[in-house]
C-alpha positions in Angstrom: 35.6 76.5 11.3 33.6 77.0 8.3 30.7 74.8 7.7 30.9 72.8 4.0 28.0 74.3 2.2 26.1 73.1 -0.4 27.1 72.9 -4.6 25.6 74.4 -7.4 26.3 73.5 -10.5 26.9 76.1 -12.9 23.9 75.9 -15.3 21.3 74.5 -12.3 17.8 75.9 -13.2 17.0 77.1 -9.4 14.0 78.5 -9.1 13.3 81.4 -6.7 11.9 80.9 -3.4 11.2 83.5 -1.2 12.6 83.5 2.1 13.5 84.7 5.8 17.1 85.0 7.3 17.9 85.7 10.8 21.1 86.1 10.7 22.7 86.6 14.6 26.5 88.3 13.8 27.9 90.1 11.5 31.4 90.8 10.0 32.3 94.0 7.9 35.6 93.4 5.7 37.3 96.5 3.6 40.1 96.0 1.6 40.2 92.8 3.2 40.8 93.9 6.5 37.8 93.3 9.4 36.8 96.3 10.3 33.7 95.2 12.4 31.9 92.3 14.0 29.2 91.7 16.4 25.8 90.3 17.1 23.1 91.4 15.9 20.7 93.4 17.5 17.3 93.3 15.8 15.0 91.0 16.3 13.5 91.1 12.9 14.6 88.6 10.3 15.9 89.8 6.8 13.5 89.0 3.8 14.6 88.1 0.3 11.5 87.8 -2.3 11.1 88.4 -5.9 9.3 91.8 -6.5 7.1 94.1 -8.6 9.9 97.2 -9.1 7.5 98.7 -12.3 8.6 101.8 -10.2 12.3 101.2 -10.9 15.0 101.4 -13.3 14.3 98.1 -15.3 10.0 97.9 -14.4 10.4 94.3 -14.2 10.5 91.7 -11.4 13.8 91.7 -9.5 15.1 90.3 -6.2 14.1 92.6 -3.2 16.9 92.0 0.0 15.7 94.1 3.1 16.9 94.5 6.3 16.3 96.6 9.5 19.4 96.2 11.5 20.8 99.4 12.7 24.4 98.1 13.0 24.2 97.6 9.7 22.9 101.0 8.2 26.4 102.8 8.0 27.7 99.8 5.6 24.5 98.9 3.5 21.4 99.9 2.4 18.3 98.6 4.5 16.5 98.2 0.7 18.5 96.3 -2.3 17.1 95.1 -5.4 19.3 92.5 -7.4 18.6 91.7 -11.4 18.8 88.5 -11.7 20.2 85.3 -9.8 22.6 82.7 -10.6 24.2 79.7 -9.2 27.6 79.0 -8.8 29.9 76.9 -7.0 29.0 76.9 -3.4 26.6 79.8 -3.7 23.8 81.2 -5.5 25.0 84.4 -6.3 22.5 87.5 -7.0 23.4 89.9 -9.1 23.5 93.4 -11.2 25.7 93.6 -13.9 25.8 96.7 -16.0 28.0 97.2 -19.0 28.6 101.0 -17.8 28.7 101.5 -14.4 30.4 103.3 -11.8 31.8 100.1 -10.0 35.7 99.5 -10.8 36.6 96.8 -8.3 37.7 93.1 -9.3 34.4 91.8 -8.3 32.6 93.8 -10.9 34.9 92.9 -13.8 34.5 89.5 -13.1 30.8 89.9 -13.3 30.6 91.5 -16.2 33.1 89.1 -18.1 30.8 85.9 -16.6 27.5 87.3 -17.3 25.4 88.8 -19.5 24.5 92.5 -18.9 21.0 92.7 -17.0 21.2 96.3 -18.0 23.1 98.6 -20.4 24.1 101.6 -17.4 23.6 102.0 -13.5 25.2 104.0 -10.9 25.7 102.3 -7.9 24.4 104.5 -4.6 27.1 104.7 -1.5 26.4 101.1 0.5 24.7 99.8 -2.2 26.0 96.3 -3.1 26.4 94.9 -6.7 26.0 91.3 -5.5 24.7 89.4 -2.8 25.4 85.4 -2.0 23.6 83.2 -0.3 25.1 80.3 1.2 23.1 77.4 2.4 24.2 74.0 4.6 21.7 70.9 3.8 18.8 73.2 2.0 19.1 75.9 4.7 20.1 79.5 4.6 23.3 79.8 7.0 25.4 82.8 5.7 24.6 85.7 3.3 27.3 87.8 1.8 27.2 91.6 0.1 29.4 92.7 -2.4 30.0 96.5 -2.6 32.5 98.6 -4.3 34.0 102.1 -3.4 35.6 101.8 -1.1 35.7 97.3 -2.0 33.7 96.3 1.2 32.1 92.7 2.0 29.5 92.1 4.6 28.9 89.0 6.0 25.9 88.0 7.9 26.0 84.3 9.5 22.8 82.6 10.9 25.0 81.2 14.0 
């Protein structure tokens, strides 16, 4: 059964907070079909923090999301950098939306409808995700979700 996480209201002014997840299993969904699940086999917990990226695309601060779990490595990148984050609903959702961008799928559009552009072009790399959710239960970090597109896959990481 799915826990009831917490709401965020639409136009909540969040801020950041850097952070730890240790997630323990995993799902991988494509075309909404599981195609995976498991535990997790690394120790090591995933970090989320703003950073420094002067040395990429936008040199500005953005959202840094790293992990080292091997399981994971043929389905996302260990090293993701978001734009900018935003709540919404029962998530806070971080995101990069393009105005041009090689990323067709429904998830995308929706993004770029909703918010503004955080940058006028980008090329998504393959198992690089256009949107990652975090999903907390009383203040905590239980679940964190990645969007990716091409082929449409969502991986799901779940603290327990």
């Amino acid at each position: 059964m799915e826990p009831t996480y917490d709401r965020y209201e639409a136009y909540d002014n969040i801020d950041w907070q850097d952070t730890l997840f240790q997630p323990s299993r995993f799902e991988i969904w494509r075309n909404g079909q599981k195609i995976e699940a498991g535990k997790m086999s690394n120790p090591k917990p995933m970090t989320l923090k703003l950073e420094d990226n002067s040395q990429g695309l936008l040199g500005i601060t953005q959202i840094k999301v790293t992990h080292l779990e091997p399981i994971l490595y043929d389905f996302l990148r260990y090293e993701n950098w978001f734009d900018m984050y935003k709540p919404q609903g029962n998530r806070m959702i971080l995101i990069t939306v393009p105005s041009e961008t090689n990323a067709t799928c429904i998830g995308m559009l929706t993004m770029q409808q909703r918010w503004p552009h955080s940058r006028y072009s980008y090329q998504f790399k393959e198992n690089e995700p256009f949107a990652c959710s975090l999903f907390t239960v009383q203040g905590q970090l239980a679940k964190v979700t990645f969007s990716l597109d091409n082929p449409e896959t969502l991986v799901e990481l779940y603290k327990n």
